[in-house]
MDAnalysis code that builds the backbone (N, CA, C; Angstrom):
import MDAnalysis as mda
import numpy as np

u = mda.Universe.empty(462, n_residues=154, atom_resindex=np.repeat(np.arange(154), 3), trajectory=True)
u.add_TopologyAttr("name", ["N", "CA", "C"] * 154)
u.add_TopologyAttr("resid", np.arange(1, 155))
u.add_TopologyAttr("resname", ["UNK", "UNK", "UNK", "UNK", "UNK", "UNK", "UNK", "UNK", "UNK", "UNK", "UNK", "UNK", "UNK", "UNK", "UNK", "UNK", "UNK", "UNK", "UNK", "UNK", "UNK", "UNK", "UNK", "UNK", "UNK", "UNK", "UNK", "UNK", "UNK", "UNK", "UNK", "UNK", "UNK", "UNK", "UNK", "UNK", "UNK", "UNK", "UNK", "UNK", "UNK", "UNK", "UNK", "UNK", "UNK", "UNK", "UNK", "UNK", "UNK", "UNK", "UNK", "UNK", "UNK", "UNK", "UNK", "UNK", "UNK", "UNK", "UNK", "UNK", "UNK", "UNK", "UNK", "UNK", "UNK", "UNK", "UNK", "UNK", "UNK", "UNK", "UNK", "UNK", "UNK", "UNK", "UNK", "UNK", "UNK", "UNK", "UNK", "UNK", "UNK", "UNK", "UNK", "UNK", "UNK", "UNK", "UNK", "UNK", "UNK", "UNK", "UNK", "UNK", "UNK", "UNK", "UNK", "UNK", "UNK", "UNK", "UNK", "UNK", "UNK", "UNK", "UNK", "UNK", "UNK", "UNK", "UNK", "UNK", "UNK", "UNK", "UNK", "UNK", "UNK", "UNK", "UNK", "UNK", "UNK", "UNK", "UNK", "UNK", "UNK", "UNK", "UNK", "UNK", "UNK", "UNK", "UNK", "UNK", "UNK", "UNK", "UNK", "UNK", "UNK", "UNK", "UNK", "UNK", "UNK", "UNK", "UNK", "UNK", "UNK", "UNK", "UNK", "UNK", "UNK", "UNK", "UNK", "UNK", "UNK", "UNK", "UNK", "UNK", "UNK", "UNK"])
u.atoms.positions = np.array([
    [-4.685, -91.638, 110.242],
    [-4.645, -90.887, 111.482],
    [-6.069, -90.469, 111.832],
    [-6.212, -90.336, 113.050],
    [-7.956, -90.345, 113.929],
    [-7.748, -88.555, 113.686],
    [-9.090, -88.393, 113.062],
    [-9.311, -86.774, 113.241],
    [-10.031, -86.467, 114.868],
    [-9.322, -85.139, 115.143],
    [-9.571, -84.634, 116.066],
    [-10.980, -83.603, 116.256],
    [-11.505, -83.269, 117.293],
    [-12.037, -82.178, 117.266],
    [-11.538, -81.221, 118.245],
    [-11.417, -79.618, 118.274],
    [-11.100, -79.095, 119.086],
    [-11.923, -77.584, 119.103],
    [-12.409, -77.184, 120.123],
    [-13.705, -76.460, 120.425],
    [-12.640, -75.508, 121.119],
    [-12.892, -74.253, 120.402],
    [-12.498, -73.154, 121.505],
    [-13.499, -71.920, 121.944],
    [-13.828, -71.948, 123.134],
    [-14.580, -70.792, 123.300],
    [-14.154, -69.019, 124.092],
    [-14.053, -68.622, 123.879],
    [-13.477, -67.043, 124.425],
    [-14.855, -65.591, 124.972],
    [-15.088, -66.090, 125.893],
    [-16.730, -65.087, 125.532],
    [-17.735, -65.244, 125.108],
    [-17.833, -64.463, 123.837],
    [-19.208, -65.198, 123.261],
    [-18.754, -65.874, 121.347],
    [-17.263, -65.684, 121.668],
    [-16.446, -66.225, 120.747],
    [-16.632, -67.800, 120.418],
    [-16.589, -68.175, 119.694],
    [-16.927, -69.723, 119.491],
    [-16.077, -70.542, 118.352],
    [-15.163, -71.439, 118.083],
    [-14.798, -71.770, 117.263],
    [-14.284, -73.552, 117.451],
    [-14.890, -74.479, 116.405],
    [-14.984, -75.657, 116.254],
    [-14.109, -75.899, 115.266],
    [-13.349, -76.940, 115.133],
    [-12.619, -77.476, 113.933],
    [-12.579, -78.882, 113.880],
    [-12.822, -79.761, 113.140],
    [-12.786, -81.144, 112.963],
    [-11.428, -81.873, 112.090],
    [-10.943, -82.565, 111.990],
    [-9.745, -83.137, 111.394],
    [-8.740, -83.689, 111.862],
    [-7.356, -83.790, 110.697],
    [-6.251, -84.248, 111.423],
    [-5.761, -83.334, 112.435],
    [-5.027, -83.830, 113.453],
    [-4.780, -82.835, 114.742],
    [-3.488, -81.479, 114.383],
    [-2.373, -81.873, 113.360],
    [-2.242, -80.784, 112.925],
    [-3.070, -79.714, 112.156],
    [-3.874, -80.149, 111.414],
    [-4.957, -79.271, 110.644],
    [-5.491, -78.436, 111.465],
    [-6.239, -79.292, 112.199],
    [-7.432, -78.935, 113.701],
    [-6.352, -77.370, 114.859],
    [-4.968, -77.899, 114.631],
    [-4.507, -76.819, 115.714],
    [-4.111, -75.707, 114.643],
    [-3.449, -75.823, 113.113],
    [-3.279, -74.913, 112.664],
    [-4.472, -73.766, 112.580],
    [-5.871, -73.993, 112.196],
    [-6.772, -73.453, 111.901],
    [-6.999, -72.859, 113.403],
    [-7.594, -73.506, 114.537],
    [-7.561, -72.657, 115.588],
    [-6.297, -71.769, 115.812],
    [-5.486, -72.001, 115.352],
    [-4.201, -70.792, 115.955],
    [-4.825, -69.524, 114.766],
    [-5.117, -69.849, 113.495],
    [-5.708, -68.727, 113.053],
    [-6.773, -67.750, 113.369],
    [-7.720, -68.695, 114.070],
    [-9.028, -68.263, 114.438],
    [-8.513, -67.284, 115.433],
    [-7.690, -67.529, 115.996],
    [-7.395, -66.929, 117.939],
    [-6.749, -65.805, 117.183],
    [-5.586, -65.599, 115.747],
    [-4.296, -64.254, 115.374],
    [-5.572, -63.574, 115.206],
    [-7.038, -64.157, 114.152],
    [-7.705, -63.406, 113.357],
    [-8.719, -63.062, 114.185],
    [-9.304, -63.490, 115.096],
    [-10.435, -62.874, 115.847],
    [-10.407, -62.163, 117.460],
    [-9.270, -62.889, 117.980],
    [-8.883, -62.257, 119.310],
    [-7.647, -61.799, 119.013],
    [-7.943, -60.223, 119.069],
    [-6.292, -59.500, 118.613],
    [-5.901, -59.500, 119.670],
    [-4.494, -59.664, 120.218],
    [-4.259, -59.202, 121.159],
    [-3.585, -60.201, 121.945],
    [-4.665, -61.784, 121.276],
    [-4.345, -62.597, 122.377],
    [-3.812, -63.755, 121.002],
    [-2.556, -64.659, 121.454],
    [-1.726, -65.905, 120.921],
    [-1.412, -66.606, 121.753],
    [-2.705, -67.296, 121.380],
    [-2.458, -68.491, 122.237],
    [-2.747, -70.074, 121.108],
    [-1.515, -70.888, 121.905],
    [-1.476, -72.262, 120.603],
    [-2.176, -73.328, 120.793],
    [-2.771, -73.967, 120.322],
    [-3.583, -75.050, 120.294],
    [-2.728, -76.281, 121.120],
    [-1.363, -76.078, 120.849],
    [-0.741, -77.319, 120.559],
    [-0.456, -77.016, 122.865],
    [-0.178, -75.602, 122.575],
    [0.626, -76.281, 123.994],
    [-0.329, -76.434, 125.062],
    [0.719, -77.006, 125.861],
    [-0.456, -77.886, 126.855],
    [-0.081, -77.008, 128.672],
    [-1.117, -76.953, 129.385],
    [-0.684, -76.681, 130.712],
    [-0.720, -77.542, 132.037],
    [-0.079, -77.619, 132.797],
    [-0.604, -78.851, 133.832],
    [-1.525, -78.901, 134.194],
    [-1.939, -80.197, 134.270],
    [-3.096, -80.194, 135.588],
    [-3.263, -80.684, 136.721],
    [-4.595, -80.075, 137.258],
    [-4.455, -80.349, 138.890],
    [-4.590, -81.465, 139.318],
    [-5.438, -82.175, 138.464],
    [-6.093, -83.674, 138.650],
    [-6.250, -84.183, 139.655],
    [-6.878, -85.094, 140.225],
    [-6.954, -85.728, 141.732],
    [-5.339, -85.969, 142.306],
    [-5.067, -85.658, 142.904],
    [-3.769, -86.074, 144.175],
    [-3.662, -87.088, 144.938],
    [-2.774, -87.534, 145.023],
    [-2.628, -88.534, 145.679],
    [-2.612, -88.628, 146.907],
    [-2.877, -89.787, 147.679],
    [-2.118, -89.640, 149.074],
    [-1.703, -90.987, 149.263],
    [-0.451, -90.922, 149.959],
    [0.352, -91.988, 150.327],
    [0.500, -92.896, 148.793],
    [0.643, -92.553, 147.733],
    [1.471, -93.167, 146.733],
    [-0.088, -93.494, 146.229],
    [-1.119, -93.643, 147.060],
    [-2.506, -94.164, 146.263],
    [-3.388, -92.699, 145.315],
    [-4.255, -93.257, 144.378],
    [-4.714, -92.031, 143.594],
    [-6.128, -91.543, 144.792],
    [-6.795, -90.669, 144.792],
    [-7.888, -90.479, 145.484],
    [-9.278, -91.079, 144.639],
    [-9.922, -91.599, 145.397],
    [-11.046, -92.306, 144.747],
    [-11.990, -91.101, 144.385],
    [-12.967, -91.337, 143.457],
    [-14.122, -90.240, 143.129],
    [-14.290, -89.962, 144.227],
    [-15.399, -90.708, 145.114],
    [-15.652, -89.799, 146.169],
    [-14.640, -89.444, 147.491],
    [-13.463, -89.843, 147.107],
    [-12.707, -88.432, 148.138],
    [-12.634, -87.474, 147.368],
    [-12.233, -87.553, 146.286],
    [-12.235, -86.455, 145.193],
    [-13.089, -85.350, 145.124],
    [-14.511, -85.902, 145.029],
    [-15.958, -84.692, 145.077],
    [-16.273, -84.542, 146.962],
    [-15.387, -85.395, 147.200],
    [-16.132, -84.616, 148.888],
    [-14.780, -83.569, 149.128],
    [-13.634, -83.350, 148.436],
    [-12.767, -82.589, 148.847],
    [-12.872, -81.486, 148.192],
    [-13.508, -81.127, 147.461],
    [-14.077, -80.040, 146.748],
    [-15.162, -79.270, 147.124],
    [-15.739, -80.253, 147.919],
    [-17.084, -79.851, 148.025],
    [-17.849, -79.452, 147.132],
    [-18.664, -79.513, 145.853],
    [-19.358, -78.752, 144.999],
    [-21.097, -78.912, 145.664],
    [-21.184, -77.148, 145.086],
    [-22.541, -76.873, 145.277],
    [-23.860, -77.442, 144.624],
    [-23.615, -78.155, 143.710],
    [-24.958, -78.224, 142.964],
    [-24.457, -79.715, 142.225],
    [-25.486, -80.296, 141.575],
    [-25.144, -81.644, 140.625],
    [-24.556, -81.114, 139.579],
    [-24.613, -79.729, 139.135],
    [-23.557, -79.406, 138.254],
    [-22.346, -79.843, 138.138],
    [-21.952, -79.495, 139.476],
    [-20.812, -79.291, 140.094],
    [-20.123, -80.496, 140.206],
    [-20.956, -81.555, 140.389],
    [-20.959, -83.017, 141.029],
    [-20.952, -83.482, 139.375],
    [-21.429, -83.110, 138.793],
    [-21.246, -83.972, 137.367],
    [-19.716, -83.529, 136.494],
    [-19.551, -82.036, 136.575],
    [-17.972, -81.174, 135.973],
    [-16.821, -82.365, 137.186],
    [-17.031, -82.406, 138.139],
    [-15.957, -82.791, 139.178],
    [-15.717, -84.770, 138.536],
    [-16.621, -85.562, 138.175],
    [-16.919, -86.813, 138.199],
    [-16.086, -86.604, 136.516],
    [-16.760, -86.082, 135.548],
    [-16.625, -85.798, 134.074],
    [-14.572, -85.682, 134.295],
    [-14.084, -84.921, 135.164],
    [-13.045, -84.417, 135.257],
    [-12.226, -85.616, 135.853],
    [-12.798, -86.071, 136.855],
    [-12.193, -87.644, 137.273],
    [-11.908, -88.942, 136.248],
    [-13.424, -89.087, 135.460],
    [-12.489, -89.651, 134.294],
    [-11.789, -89.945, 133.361],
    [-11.732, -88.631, 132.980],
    [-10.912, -87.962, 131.903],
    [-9.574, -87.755, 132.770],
    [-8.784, -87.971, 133.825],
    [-7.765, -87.498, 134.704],
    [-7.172, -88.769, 134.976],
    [-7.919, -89.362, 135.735],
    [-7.650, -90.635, 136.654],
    [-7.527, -92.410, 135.958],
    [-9.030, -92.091, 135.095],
    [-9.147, -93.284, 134.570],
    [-8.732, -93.101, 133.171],
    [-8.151, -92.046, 132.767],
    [-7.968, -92.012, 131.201],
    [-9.199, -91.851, 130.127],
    [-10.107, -91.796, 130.465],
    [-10.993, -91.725, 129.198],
    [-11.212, -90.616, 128.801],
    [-11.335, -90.799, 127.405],
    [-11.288, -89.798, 126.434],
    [-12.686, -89.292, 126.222],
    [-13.445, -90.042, 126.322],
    [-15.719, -89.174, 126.481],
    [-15.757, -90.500, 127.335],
    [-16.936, -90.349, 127.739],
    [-17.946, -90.835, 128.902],
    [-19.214, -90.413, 128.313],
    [-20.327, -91.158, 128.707],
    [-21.504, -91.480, 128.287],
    [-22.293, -90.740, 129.820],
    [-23.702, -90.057, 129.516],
    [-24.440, -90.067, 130.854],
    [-24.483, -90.985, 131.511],
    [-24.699, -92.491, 131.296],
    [-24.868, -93.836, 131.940],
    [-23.876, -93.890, 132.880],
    [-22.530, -93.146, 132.133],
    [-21.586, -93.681, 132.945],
    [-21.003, -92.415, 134.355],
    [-21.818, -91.240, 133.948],
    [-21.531, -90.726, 134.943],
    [-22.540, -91.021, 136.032],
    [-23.676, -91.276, 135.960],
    [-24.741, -91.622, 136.732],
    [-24.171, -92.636, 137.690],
    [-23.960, -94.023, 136.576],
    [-23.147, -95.014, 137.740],
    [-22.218, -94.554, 138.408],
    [-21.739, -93.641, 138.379],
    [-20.269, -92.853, 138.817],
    [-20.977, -92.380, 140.392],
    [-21.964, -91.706, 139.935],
    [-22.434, -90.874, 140.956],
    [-23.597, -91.708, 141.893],
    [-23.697, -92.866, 141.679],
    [-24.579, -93.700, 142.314],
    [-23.185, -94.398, 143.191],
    [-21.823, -94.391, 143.141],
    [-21.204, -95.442, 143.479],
    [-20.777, -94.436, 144.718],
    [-20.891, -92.939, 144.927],
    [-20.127, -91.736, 145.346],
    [-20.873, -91.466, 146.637],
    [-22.298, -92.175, 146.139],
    [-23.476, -91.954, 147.099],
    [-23.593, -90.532, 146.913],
    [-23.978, -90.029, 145.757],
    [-24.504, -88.604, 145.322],
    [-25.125, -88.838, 144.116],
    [-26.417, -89.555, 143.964],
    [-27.038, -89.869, 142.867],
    [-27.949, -88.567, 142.316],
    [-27.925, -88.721, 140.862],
    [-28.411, -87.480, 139.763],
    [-29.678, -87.692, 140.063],
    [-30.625, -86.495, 139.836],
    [-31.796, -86.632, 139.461],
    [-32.104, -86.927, 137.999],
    [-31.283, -86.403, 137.003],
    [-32.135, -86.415, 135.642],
    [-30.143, -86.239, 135.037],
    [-29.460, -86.846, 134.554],
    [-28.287, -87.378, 134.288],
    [-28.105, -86.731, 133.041],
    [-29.268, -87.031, 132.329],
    [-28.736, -86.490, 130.992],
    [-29.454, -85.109, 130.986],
    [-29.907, -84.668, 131.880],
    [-30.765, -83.500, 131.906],
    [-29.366, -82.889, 131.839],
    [-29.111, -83.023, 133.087],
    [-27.693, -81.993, 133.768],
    [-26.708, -82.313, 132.627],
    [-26.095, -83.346, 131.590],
    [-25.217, -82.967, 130.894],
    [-25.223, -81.996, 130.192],
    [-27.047, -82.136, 129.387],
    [-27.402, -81.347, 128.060],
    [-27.053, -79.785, 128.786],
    [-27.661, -79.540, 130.073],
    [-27.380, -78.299, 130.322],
    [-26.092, -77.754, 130.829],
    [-25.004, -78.648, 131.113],
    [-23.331, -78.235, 131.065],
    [-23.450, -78.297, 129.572],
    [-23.752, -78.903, 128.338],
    [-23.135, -78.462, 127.053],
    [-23.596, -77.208, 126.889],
    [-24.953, -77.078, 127.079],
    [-25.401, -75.872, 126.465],
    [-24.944, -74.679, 126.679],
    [-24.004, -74.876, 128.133],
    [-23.335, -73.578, 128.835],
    [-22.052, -73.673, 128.215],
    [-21.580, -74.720, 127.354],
    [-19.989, -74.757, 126.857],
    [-19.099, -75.498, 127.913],
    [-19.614, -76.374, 128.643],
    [-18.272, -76.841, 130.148],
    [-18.405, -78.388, 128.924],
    [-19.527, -78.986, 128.892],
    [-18.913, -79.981, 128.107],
    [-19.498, -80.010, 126.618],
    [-18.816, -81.451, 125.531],
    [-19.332, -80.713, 124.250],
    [-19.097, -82.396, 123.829],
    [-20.398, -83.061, 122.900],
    [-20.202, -83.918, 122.379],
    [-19.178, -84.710, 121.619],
    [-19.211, -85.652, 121.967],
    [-17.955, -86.217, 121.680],
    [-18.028, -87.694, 120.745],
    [-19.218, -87.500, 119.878],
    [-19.392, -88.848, 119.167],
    [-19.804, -89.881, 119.902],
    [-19.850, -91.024, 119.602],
    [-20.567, -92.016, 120.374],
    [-20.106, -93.255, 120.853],
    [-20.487, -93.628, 121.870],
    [-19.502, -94.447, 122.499],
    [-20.487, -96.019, 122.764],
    [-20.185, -96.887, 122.459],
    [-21.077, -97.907, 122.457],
    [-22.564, -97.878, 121.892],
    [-22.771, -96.862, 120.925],
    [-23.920, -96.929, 120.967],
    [-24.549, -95.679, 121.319],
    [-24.190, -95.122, 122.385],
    [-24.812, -94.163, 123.120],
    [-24.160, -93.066, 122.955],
    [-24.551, -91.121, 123.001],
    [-23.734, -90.310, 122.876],
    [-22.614, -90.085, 124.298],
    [-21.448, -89.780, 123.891],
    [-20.356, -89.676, 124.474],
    [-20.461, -88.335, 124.641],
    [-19.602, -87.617, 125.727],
    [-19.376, -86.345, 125.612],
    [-17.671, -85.961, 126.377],
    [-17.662, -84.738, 126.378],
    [-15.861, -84.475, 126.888],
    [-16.075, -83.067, 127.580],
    [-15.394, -83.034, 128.720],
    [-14.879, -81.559, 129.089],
    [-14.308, -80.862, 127.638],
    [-15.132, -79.459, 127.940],
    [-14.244, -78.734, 127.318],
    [-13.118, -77.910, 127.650],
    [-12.367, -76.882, 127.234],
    [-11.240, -76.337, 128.055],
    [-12.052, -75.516, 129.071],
    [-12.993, -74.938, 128.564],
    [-14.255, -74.216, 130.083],
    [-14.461, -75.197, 131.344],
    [-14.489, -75.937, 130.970],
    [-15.375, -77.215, 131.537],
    [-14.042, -77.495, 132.341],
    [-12.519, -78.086, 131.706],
    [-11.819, -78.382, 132.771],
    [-10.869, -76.865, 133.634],
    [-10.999, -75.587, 132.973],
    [-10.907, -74.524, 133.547],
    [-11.699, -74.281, 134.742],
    [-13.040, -74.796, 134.843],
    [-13.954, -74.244, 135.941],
    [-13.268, -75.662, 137.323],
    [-13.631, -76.911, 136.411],
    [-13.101, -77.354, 137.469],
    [-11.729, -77.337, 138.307],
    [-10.280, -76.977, 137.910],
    [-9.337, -76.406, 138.016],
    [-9.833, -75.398, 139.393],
    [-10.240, -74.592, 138.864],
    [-10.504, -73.880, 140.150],
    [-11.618, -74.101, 140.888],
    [-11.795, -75.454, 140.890],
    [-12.529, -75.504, 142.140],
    [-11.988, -76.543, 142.986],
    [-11.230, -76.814, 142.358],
    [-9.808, -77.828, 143.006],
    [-8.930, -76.761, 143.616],
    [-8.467, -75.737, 143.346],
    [-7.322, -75.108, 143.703],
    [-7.923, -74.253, 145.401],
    [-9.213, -74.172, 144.816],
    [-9.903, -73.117, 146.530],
    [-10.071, -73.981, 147.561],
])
């Protein structure tokens, strides 16, 4: 069985676990009884998401997607793209390369691609994800698809 990783952040709370995916959720459900009193919440369960919408039975392409959102900044434009393929196309990490081409195809090209990832990880929206051809991979985190969530919903 493929070990998991699962990153939880709460504040300035921080907690990583690596392994099998029962292991990985038992230990975070401890982390959350033992460090956030108050709050039980489970690894395991899951909530919907907003994901791109459809129209007329078709999925929305990236760029209807980031022009219906409108985002302010390449931040914004990289969390919204990161969130598209993890939603739409199924992938599990994405590479900078591949959001760049993403955002070259959207006609909203990056200035510095891997600049702007390193600085969504460093804020906790996304978090390495091992390597994908070669190159580092990365993933929304639950911050990461929380922020975008609501910027879909406004």
């Amino acid at each position: 069985m493929a070990a998991v990783t699962i990153k939880l952040t709460v504040g300035s709370f921080s907690a990583e676990v690596t392994g099998p995916p029962k292991y990985a959720e038992k230990k975070i459900d401890e982390f959350v009884t033992r460090f956030l009193t108050g709050a039980r919440v489970s690894a395991t369960e899951s909530k919907p998401t907003v994901g791109p919408s459809k129209i007329g039975g078709k999925a929305l392409s990236a760029a209807e997607f980031v022009k219906k959102t409108n985002p302010r900044n390449q931040w914004d434009t990289a969390l919204l793209l990161a969130y598209f393929l993890e939603t739409t196309r199924k992938v599990s990490s994405f590479t900078s390369a591949e959001l760049n081409s993403l955002g070259r195809e959207i006609k909203r090209p990056f200035t510095n691609t891997s600049d702007t990832v390193g600085k969504l990880a460093s804020r906790g929206l996304m978090m390495s994800a091992g390597d994908k051809e070669g190159k580092r991979a990365y993933a929304l985190t639950a911050s990461g698809e929380q922020y975008v969530e609501a910027m879909v919903e406004t």
